[in-house]
C-alpha positions in Angstrom: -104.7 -119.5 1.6 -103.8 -122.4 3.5 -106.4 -123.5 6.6 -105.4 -126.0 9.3 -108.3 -127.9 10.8 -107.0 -129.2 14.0 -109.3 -131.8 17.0 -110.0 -134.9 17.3 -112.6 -137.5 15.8 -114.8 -134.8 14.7 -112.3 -133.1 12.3 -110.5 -136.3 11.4 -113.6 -138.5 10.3 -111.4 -141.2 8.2 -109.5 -139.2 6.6 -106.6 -141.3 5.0 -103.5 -140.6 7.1 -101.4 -141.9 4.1 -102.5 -139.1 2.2 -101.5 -135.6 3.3 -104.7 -134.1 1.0 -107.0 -136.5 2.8 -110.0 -134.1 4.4 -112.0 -137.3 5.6 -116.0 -137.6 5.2 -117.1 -135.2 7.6 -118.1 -131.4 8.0 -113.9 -130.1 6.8 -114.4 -131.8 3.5 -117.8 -130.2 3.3 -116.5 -126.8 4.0 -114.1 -126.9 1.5 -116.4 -127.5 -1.6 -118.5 -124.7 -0.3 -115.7 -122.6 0.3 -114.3 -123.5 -3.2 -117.6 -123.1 -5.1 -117.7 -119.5 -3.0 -114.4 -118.3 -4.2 -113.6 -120.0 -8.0 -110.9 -117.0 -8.1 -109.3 -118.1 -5.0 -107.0 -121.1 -4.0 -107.0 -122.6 -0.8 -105.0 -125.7 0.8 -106.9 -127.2 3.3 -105.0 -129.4 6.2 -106.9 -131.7 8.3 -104.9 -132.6 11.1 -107.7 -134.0 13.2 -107.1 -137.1 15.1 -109.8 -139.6 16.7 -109.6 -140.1 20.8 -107.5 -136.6 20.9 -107.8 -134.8 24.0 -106.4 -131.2 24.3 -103.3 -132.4 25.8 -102.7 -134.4 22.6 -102.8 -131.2 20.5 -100.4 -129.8 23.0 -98.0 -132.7 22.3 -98.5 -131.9 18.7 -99.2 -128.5 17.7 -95.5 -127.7 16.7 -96.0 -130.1 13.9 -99.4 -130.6 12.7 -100.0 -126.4 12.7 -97.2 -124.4 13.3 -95.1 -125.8 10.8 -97.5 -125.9 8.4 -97.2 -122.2 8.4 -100.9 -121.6 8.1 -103.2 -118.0 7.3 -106.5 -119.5 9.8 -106.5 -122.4 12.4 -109.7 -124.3 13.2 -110.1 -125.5 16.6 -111.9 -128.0 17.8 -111.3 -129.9 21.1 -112.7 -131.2 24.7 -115.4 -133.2 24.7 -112.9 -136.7 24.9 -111.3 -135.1 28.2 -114.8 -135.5 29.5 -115.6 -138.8 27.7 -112.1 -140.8 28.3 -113.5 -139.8 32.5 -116.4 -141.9 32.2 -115.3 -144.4 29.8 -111.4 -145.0 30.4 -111.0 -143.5 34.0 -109.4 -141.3 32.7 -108.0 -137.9 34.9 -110.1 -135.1 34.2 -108.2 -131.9 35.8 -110.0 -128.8 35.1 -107.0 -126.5 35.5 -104.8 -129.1 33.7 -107.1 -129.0 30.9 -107.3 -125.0 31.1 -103.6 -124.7 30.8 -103.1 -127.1 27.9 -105.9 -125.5 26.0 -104.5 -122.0 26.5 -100.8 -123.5 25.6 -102.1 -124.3 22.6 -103.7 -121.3 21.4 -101.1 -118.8 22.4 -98.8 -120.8 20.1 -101.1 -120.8 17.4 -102.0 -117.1 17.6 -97.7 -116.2 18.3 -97.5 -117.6 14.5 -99.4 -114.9 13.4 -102.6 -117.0 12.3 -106.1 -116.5 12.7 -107.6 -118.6 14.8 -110.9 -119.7 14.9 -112.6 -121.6 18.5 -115.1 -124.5 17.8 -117.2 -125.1 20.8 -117.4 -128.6 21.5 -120.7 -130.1 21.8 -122.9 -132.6 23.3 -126.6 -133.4 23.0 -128.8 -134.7 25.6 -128.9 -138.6 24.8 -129.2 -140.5 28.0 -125.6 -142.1 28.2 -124.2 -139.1 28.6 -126.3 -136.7 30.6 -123.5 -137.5 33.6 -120.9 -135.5 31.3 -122.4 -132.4 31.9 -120.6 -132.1 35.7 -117.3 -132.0 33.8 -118.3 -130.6 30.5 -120.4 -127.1 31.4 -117.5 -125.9 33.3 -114.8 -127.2 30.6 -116.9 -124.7 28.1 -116.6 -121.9 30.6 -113.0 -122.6 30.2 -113.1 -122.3 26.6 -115.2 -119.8 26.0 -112.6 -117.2 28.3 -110.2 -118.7 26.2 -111.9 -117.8 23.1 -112.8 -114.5 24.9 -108.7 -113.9 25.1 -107.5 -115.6 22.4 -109.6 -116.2 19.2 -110.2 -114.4 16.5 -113.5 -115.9 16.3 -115.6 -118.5 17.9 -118.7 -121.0 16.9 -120.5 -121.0 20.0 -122.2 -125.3 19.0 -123.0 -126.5 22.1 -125.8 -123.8 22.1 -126.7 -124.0 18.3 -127.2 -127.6 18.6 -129.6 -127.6 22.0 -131.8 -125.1 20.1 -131.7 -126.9 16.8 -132.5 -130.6 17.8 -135.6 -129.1 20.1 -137.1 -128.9 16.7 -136.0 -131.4 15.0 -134.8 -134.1 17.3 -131.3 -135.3 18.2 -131.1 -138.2 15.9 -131.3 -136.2 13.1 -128.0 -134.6 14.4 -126.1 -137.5 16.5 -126.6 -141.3 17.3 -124.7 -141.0 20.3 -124.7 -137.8 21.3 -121.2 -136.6 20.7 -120.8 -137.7 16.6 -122.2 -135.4 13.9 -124.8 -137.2 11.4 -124.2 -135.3 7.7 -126.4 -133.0 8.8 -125.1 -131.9 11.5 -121.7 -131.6 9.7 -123.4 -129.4 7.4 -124.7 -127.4 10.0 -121.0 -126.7 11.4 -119.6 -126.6 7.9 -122.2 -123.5 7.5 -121.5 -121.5 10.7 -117.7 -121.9 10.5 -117.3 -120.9 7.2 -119.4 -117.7 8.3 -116.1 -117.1 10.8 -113.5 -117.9 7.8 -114.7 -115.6 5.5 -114.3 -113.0 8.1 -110.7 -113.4 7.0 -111.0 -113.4 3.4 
């Protein structure tokens, strides 16, 4: 079974881009030695096709490659919170319905070559740097989650599951600044998307 992981820093964390097999340090590379242990009478080829500073329409420039070309059985998606971030730290144009129409351009190709496609939620914890995000972002995950609604075959709702876990815990046990995972938050989404992949197994 072959699964595409496809974002941006989040999925891609170091992976070697020299090395096709490369899954980087974060929570893909976690998910597949669970998923491995799991199923010992199973093989799976994991892709990660994460890339840091991506931005949906970046996946729309290269979703013919990275996924659908790859041929996969489940795609992993996991996008938006840099079209917020590149706002406030590049200037960048944030568009709502621009962002709306590149997200759902990219998920009706995914889904039109017949593989399952699983919706991360982007997240991002309360840290005070970036409690000015929320204008843009709350209404960028409205956007997704209709899209997942429509589209997905299932969808890991984290901006939630991280506001209720780091009230107990705290948010630097989860993100420095707010936006990257610590190893424990990787675990964390390792854990709740393989619950979605083995939906498909």
């Amino acid at each position: 079974m072959k699964i595409v992981f496809f974002g941006d820093s989040i999925t891609d964390c170091d992976r070697d881009r020299a090395d096709d097999s490369s899954l980087g340090n974060g929570y893909v590379s976690i998910l597949y030695e669970k998923l491995k242990n799991l199923y010992e009478d199973r093989t799976f080829e994991f892709l990660n096709r994460g890339i840091g500073g991506n931005r949906v329409r970046d996946l729309e420039a290269r979703v013919d490659k990275d996924v659908i070309a790859q041929n996969p059985d489940i795609v992993v998606m996991f996008i938006g919170v840099n079209d917020v971030w590149h706002k406030y730290c590049f200037g960048a144009e944030f568009d709502l319905d621009k962002f709306a129409a590149s997200y759902e351009a990219v998920v009706k190709k995914i889904k039109a070559c017949g593989a399952k496609l699983i919706i991360v939620e982007p997240y991002l914890f309360d840290v005070p740097d970036k409690k000015r995000f929320r204008r843009e972002f709350d209404p960028m995950l409205g956007v997704i989650r209709d899209l997942a609604e429509k589209y997905a075959d299932a969808f890991v709702p984290l901006d939630e599951m991280f506001a209720g876990v780091s009230q107990c815990v705290g948010i630097a046990a989860y993100s420095a600044d707010g936006v990257h995972p610590t190893h424990r938050a990787a675990r964390l989404i390792a854990d709740n998307v393989i619950k979605k992949i083995r939906l498909f197994l």
